[in-house]
N, C-alpha and C positions, 0 to 999 in steps of 0.2 A: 603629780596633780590628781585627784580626787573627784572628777565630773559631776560623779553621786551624792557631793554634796552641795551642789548646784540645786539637786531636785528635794534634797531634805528643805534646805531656806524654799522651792516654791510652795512644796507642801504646806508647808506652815506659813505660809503667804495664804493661800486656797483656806486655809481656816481661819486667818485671822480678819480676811474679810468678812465674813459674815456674821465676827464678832465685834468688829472695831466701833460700833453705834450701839453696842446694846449696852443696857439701864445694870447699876451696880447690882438689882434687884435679881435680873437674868441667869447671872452666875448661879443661884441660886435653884435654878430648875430641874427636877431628875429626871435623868435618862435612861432609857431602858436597858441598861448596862448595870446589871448590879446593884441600884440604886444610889448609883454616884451621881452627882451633881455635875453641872457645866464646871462649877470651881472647881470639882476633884479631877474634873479630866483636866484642867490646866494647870493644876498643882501634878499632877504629874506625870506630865510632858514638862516642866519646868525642873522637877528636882533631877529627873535621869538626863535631861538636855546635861545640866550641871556637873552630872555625873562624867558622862560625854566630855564634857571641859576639860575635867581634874583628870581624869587617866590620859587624855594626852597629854597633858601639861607633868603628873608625875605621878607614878604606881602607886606610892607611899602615900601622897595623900588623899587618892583615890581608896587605898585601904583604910584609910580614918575613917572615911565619906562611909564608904563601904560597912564599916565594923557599928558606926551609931545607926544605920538606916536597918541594918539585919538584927540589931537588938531588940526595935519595934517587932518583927515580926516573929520572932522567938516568945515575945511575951505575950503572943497572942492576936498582934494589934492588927488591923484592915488595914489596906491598903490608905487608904481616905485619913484613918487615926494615924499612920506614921508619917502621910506627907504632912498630916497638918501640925504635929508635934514638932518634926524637920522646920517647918517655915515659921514656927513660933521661937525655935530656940536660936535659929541662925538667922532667920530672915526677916527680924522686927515685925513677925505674924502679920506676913501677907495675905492678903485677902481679896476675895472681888477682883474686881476692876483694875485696883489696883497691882494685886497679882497677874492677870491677865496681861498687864503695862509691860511689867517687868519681864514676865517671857515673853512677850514682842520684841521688847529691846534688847536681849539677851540671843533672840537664835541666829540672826546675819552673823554676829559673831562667831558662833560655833558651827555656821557654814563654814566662812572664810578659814578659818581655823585649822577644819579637814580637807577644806580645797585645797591647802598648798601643804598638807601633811605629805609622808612616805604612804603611800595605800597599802604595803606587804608590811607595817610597822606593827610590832605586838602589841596591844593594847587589852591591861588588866581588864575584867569584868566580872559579872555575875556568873560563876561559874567558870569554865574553860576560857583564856584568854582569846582575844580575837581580833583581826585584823583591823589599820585604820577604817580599811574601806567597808569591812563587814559593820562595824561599829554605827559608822552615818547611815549606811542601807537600814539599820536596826531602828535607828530615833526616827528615819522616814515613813516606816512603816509601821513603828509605835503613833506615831503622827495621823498617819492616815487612819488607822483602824479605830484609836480614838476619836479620831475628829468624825469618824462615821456616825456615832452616837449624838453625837451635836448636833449634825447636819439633818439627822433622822428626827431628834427631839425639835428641831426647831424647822420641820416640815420643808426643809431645801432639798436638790439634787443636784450633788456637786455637779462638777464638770471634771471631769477624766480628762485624763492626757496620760501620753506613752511614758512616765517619767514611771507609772503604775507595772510597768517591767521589770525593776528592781524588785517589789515584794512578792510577782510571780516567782521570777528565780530563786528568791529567797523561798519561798514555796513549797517548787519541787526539788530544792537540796536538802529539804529539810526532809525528805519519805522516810527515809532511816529511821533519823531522830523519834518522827512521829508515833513510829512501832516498837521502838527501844523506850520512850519513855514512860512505855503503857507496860513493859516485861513481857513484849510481842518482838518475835522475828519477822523482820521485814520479808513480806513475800519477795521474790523475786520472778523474773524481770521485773525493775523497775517500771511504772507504766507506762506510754507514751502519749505526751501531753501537747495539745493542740489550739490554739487562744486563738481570739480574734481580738486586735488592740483598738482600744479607742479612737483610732486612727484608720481601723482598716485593714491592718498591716496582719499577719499571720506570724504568730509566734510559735515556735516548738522545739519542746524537750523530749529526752534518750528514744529509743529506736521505735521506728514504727510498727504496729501492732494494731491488728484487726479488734482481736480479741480481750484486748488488756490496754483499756486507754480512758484519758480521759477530755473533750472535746467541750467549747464555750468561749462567751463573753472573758476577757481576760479579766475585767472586774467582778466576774460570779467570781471565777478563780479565786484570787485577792481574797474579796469576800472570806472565802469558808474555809482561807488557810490562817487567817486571820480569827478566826470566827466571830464576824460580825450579823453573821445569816447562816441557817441552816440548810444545806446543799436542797433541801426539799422548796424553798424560798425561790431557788436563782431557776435558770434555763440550762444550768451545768448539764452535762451527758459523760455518762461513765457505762464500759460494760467492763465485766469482766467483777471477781468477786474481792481480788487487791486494789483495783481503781475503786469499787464502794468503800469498800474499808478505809482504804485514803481517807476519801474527800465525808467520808463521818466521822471522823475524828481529829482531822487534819489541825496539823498547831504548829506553825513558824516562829513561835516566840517559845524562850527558855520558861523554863519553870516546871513546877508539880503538871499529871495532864490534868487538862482545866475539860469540862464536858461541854459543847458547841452547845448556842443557842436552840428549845427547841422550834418544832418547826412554828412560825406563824408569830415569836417572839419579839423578837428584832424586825423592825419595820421604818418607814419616814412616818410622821402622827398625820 
């Protein structure tokens, strides 16, 4: 059983509230993300959701999924130009509202699905294969980080809950990565990281360290590993010259390094 994907289906609960009444027009708003629109962020959280589906369901046809979605970006296309080609050629060019329906109705499923998965199960992806459970922790925190953009465009502040634990640690496993993806050696000691949860509660990761740490709200965390805010945005606290370095560059999600919002960019309007 899979708990974590308990907290992917509230995630996408937390966002689909505060979209379930708005006008087909809405979709249509940009965010200060890139200049993607409300629709681009739910076209995709809707096609990787699907993607989610097909590798558990079979490698093979996750490598189909796989092989037409990386065509787009080989030939150039945005992120926005291949989801919307994807929902034109397979998904009778979903749109609006409409599309917004359709991942409502589509992610309880693809909870349930990884709730009663194996969680050590290999699971093809973008890149290195990766476990059931790493796979949902992934779409919960593609989830959250985009739904931040929403939430900011459309002048809300979510409400947090401890379920926001899964993309800290998704977070600080990723310090490595962060400095491997740049062709930087990971300073070492890794840092040691110290959250206060939505809750109160005190979180903390590898050894303690005066000197070499980094201290905060476990949603700035979130935030800047995510990069939805620039560490100069939140009340984060880091000393030490590897804890800066982290949390300016910080990137928990695969891909080329993407350069963090700067400061004063990303905001609620």
């Amino acid at each position: 059983m899979i708990t974590e994907a308990d907290d992917f289906h509230d995630e996408s609960e937390a966002l689909a509230a505060i979209l379930d009444n708005a006008a087909d027009t809405a979709f249509q708003t940009v965010t200060l993300f890139k200049g993607w629109t409300i629709e681009d962020v739910i076209a995709h959280l809707y096609l990787w959701n699907h993607a989610a589906a097909l590798t558990l369901q079979s490698r093979e046809a996750f490598q189909d999924f796989l092989k037409q979605v990386a065509a787009g970006f080989m030939n150039g296309k945005s992120h926005p130009q291949t989801q919307r080609e994807w929902l034109n050629e397979t998904q009778n060019g979903l749109a609006g509202k409409a599309l917004y329906e359709k991942w409502r109705e589509t992610y309880p499923a693809l909870a349930a699905s990884y709730n009663s998965a194996a969680p050590d199960a290999r699971l093809g992806w973008v890149g290195p294969d990766m476990s059931a459970r790493a796979c949902i922790i992934a779409r919960q925190m593609e989830t959250w980080a985009h739904g931040q953009e929403v939430f900011d465009v459309l002048g809300l502040e979510r409400e947090e809950k401890d379920r926001i634990k899964n993309i800290c640690h998704l977070g600080v496993t990723t310090y490595s990565w962060t400095f491997r993806n740049r062709g930087e050696e990971p300073p070492q000691p890794k840092p040691y990281v110290r959250l206060a949860a939505p809750s109160g509660a005190v979180w903390e990761w590898n050894a303690p360290q005066e000197d070499n740490r980094v201290d905060g709200a476990a949603v700035d965390f979130a935030r800047i590993v995510t990069q939805t805010r620039n560490i100069a945005d939140t009340g984060l606290e880091t000393r030490g010259p590897a804890a800066m370095r982290w949390m300016e560059t910080a990137q928990c999600f695969a891909g080329a390094p993407e350069t963090p919002p700067a400061r004063g960019a990303r905001h609620k309007a």
